[in-house]
C-alpha positions in Angstrom: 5.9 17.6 -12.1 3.8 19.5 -9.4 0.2 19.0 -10.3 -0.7 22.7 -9.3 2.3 25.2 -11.2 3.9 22.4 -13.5 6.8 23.1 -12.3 9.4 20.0 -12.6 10.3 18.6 -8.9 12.4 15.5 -8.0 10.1 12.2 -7.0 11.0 12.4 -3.1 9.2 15.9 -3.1 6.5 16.0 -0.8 5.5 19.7 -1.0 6.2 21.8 -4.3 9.2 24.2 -3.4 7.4 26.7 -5.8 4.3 26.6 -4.9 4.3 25.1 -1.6 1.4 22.6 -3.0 1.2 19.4 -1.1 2.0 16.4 -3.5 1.2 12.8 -2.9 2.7 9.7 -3.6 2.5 9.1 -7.6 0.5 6.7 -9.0 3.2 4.3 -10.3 4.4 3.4 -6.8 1.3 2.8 -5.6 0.9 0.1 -8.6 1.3 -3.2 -7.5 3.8 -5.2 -9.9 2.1 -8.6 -9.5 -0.8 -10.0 -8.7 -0.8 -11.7 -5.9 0.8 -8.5 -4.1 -2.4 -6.6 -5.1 -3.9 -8.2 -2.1 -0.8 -7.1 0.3 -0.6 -3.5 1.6 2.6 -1.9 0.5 5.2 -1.2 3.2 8.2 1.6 3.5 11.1 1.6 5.7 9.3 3.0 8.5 6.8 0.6 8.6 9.5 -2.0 8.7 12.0 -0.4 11.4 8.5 -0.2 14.1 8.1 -4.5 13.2 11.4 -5.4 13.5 11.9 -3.0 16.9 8.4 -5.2 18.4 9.6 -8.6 16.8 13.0 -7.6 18.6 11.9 -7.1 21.8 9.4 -9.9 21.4 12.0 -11.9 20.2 14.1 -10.9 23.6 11.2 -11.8 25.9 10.9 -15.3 24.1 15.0 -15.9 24.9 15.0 -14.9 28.5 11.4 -16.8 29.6 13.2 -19.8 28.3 16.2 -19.1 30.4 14.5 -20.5 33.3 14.1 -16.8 35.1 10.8 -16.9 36.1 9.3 -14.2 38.6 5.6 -12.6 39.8 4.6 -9.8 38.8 4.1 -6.9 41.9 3.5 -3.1 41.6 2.5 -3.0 45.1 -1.2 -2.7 44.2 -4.3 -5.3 44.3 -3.0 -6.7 40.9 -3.2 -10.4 40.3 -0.7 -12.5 40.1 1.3 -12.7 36.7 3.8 -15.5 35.9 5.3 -13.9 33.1 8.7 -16.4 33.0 10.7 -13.4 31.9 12.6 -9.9 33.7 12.1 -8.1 30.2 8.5 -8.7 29.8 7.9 -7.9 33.6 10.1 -5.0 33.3 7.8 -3.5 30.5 4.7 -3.6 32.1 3.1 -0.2 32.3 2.6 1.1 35.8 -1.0 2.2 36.3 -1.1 4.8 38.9 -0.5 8.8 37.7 1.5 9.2 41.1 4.0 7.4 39.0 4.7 10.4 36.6 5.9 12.4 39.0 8.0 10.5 41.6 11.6 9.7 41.4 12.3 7.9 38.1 14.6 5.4 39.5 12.9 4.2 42.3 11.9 0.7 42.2 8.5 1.1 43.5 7.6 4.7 42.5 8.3 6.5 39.8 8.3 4.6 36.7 6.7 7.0 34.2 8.9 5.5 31.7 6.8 2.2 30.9 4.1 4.3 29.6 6.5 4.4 26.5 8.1 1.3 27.1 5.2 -1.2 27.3 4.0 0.0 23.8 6.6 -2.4 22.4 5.8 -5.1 24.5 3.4 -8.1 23.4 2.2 -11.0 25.5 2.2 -13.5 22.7 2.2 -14.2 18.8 -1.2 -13.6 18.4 -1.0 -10.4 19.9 2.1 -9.4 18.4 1.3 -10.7 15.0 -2.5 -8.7 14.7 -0.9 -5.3 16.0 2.0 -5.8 13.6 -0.6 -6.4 11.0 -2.1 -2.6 11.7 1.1 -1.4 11.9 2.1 -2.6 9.0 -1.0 -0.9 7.2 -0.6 2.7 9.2 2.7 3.5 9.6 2.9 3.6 5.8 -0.2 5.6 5.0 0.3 7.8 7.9 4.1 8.8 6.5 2.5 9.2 3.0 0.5 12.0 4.0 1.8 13.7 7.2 5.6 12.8 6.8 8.1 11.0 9.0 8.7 13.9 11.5 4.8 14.0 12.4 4.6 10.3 12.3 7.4 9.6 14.9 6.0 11.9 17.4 1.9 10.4 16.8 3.2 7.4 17.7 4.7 8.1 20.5 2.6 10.6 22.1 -0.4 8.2 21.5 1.3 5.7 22.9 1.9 7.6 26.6 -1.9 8.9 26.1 -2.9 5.6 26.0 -1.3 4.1 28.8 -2.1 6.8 30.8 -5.3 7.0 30.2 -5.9 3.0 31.0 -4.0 3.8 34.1 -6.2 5.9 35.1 -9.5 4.4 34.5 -8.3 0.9 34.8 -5.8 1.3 37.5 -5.7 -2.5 38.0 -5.4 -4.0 34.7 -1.8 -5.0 33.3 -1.6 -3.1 29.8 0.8 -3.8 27.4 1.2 -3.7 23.1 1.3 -1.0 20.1 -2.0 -1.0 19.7 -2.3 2.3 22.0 0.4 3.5 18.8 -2.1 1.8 16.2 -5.5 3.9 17.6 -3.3 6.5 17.5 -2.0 6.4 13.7 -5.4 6.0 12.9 -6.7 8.8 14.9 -4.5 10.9 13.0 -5.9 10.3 9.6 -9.3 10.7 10.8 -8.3 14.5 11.7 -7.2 14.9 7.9 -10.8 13.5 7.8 -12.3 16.2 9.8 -10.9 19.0 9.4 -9.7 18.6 5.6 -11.2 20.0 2.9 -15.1 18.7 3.2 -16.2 19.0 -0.4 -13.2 17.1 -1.3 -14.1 13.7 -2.6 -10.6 12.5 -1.1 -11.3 13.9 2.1 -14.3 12.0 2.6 -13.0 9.0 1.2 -10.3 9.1 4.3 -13.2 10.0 6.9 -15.0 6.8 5.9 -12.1 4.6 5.1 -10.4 5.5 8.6 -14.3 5.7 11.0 -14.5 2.2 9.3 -11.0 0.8 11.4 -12.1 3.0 14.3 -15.8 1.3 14.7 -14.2 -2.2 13.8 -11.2 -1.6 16.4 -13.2 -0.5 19.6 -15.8 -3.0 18.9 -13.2 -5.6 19.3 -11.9 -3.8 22.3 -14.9 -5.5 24.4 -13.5 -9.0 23.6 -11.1 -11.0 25.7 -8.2 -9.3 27.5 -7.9 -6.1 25.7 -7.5 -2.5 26.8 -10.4 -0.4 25.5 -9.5 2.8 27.5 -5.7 2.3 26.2 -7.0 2.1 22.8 -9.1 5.4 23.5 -6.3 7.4 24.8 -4.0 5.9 21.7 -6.9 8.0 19.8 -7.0 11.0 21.4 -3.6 11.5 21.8 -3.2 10.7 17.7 -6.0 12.8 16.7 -4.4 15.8 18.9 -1.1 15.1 17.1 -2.9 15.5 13.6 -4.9 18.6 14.4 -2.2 20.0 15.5 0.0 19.4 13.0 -2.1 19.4 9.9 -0.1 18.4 6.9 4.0 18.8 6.0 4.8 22.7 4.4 8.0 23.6 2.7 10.4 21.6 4.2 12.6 24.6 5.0 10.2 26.6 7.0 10.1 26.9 10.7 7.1 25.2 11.2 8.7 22.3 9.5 12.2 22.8 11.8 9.8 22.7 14.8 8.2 19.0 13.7 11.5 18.1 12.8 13.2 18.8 16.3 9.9 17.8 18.0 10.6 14.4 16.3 14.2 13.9 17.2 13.1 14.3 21.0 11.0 11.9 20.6 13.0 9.4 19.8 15.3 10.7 22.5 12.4 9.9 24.9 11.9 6.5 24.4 15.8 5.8 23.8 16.0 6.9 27.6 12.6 4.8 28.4 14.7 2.2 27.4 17.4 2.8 29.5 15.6 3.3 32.8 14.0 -0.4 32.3 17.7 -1.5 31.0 19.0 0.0 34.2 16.3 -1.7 36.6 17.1 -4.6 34.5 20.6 -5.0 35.8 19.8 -3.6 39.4 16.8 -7.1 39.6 19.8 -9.1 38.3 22.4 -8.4 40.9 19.1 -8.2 43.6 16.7 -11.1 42.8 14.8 -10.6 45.8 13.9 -6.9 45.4 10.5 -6.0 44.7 9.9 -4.4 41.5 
C-alpha cells in the first residue's frame, strides 16, 4: 500500500503509479531472519552479478599467470617495471595519458581509451579483490534500493572512467587498477541524496552522515600503501554528478525514466565493447609475442 494515497500497489513498485510517490523497500525485507545474519549486509542480484563479473575476471588472471606466460609491463612511458605473470592482467591496466582517448582505438601503443572501463574490474590480488568486493557488496544494494537499477548501472560506470581518468591525469605514472574508482563512485551518489534531498528530513540527514562517514574513512585510507587517491576522487565526482543529475526514479513510464533506461543499456554496451578491444589485443599479443603493448 503506497504510504502517501493508500492506494494498493504490487511489492516490486518503486514509485506509486497514482501518485507518483517514491516508495522504499518495506520493512519486512529488510528484517533479518536470523541472527547471525543481523551482522551481514543484505545483498540483491545486482550486487551479486558486479562480484561474480570481478571474481571472474580475477579468477581468469589467476589461470593464465599460472600458465607460465609471463611478460613486462610497457606503455611507452617512464613506468616501472611490472612482472604481472599474466596477458589479461597486463591487458587491463589503465593507460594514463588523455592523448589516449582520442587516438585510434586499436592501435597498440595509442589509443586505448577502453581500459579506463576495463581496469575497473581488474584486482592485483585477494586482498584487493576481497576489501573492494566487501564495498561493493554494501553499495551496489543500497544504491539500487534508492536510485534504481537503470541509474545504478550507468554511476558505476561513469565513475569508473572518471576515475581513471582523473589518476591519469594527475598521476600519469602510476599503474591503476580495481572497482574501487566504481565503489567512491556508488558512494558519491548517496551523498547527493544527502545534499540536495530534503534537509529537514531526518532520513536525509541520516544518509549525509551515514555516507560522509565511508567518504572520510575511504580517502583517509587512500594515503596508505599502493592505492590511487586521485582515482578514488574522480570515482566521486563522477558518482556524485551521476546522482545530481539524476535525482531519484519517477513513474516508470515517463520519459525521463525511458532516457535512464536507454542511458543504462549503453552502458552496458560500452563496456561490453571495452571488453572486446582488450579481447581483441588479447589475440593480436598471442599470435605476436614480441610486440610491444
Amino acid at each position: 500500500m503506497c504510504p502517501n494515497c493508500r492506494a494498493f500497489i504490487t511489492i516490486s513498485d518503486r514509485v506509486c503509479p497514482y501518485c507518483e510517490t517514491n516508495v522504499g523497500p518495506r520493512a519486512v525485507d529488510l528484517r533479518p531472519n536470523a541472527f547471525a545474519s543481523s551482522f551481514l549486509p543484505s545483498a540483491n542480484l545486482s550486487a551479486m552479478i558486479v562480484l561474480a563479473i570481478n571474481f571472474a575476471f580475477f579468477a581468469g588472471s589467476l589461470v593464465l599467470s599460472h600458465s607460465g606466460t609471463s611478460t613486462t609491463v610497457d606503455v611507452g612511458q617512464s613506468y616501472p617495471p611490472y612482472d604481472v605473470g599474466s596477458w589479461l592482467f597486463r591487458l587491463l591496466l589503465a593507460h594514463h595519458r588523455l592523448a589516449f582517448l582520442f587516438a585510434a582505438p586499436l592501435h597498440l601503443q595509442e589509443g586505448q581509451w577502453w581500459r579506463f572501463i576495463s581496469a575497473g574490474f581488474l584486482h592485483a590480488d585477494w586482498i584487493h579483490l576481497l576489501m573492494n568486493s566487501w564495498s561493493l557488496f554494501i553499495l551496489v544494494t543500497e544504491v539500487e534500493q534508492f536510485y534504481g537499477t537503470n541509474r545504478l548501472i550507468v554511476a558505476y560506470v561513469v565513475s569508473t572512467f572518471t576515475g581513471f581518468m582523473l589518476a591519469a591525469l594527475i598521476t600519469p605514472t602510476n599503474v591503476v587498477l580495481g572497482a574501487s574508482c566504481a565503489a567512491f563512485g556508488l558512494m558519491g551518489v548517496m551523498l547527493a541524496m544527502g545534499v540536495f534531498g530534503d534537509r529537514a528530513s531526518p532520513f536525509t540527514q541520516l544518509v549525509r552522515q551515514h555516507y560522509g562517514q565511508w567518504l572520510v574513512f575511504g580517502l583517509v585510507m587512500s594515503f596508505f600503501g599502493n592505492i590511487s587517491l586521485w582515482g578514488h576522487v574522480g570515482g566521486l565526482i563522477g558518482g556524485f554528478a551521476v546522482g545530481t543529475v539524476a535525482g531519484l526514479p519517477g513513474h516508470p513510464a515517463s520519459p525521463r525514466e525511458l532516457f535512464w533506461k536507454i542511458a543504462a543499456i549503453a552502458a552496458v554496451a560500452i563496456v561490453i565493447i571495452c571488453f572486446y578491444f582488450d579481447f581483441a589485443n588479447i589475440s593480436y599479443l598471442l599470435k605476436h609475442p614480441d610486440a610491444s603493448m
